[in-house]
KOLSETOR-310681 format. One line per field, with one value per residue (C-alpha): z negated, y negated, x. Coordinates in steps of 0.2 Angstrom, whole numbers, plus 5000, padded with zeros to 4 digits. Last residue first. Example, Ala and Ser with C-alpha at 12.3 -4.5 7.8 and 13.67 -1.06 7.14 Angstrom:
! residues 2
z	4964; 4961 .
y	5005; 5022 .
x	5068; 5062 .
//
This chain:
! residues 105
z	4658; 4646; 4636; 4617; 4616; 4599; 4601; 4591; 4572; 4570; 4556; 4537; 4528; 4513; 4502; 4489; 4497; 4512; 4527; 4545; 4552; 4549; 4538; 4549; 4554; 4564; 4559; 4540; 4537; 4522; 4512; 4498; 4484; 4474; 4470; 4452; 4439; 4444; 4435; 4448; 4462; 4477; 4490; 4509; 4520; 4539; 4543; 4526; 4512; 4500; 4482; 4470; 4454; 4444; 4431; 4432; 4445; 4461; 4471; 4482; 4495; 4505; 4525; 4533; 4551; 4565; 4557; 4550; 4532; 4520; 4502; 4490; 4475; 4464; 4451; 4459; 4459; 4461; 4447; 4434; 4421; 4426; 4418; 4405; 4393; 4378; 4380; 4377; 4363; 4354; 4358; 4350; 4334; 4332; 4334; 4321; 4307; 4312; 4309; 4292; 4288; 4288; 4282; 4266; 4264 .
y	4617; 4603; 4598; 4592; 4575; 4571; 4556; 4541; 4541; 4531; 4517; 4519; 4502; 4500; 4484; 4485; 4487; 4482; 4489; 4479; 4492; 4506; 4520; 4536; 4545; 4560; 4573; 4566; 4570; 4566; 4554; 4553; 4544; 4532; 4515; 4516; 4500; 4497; 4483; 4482; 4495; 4487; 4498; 4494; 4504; 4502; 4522; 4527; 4530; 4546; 4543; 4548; 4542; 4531; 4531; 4550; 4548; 4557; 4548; 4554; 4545; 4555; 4547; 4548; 4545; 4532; 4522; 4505; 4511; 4499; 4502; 4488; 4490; 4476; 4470; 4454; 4449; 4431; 4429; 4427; 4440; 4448; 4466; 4477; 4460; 4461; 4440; 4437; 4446; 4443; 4423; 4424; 4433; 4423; 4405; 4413; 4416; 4400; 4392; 4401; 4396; 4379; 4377; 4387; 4374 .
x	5593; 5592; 5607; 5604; 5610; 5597; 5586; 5593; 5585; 5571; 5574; 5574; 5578; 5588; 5588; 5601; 5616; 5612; 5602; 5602; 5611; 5595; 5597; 5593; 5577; 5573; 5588; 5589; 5571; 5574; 5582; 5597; 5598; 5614; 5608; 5610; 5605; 5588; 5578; 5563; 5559; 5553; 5543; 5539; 5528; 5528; 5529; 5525; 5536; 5536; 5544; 5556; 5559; 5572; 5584; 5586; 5599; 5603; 5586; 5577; 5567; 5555; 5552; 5537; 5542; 5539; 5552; 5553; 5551; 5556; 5566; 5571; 5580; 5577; 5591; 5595; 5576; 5578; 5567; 5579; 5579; 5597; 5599; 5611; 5602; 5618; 5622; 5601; 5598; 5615; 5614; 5598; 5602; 5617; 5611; 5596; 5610; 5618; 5602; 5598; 5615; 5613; 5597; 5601; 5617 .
//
């Protein structure tokens, strides 16, 4: 009868630890959030949560931020570079932005 409930009592404990994880631990990375700089610019990233920092990319830098819930930031410079098309919602990456059409007299 101990055995018994010493074994339910551990079922238990592992199914709670594992059935309450707020993130996926397989290694596909499903709760990375990817940034990539493709532009000609340094681009700052910052975000509008507290879950994660902000940081300065590179012109070819990449970063990977594991086990991020909240996607939300913002960039700057926002007049020189934009998001590229080929961004998702998890993997963002920073292109050139298109010349402005200022007219030249």
């Amino acid at each position: 009868m101990r055995t018994l409930f010493g074994s339910i009592l551990l079922a238990i404990l592992v199914l709670g630890f594992t059935s309450c994880e707020p993130f996926s631990s397989s290694s596909t990375g499903s709760d990375d959030l990817k940034f990539e700089n493709a532009s000609s610019h340094t681009v700052q990233v910052i975000p509008l949560t507290t879950e994660w920092s902000g940081f300065s990319l590179a012109p070819g830098e990449k970063r990977i931020l594991h086990n991020i819930r909240d996607v939300d930031f913002y960039f700057e410079p926002t007049a020189t570079v934009q998001e590229g098309s080929a961004s998702l919602a998890r993997s963002i990456i920073f292109v050139d932005a298109p010349p402005s059409a200022t007219p030249t007299s």
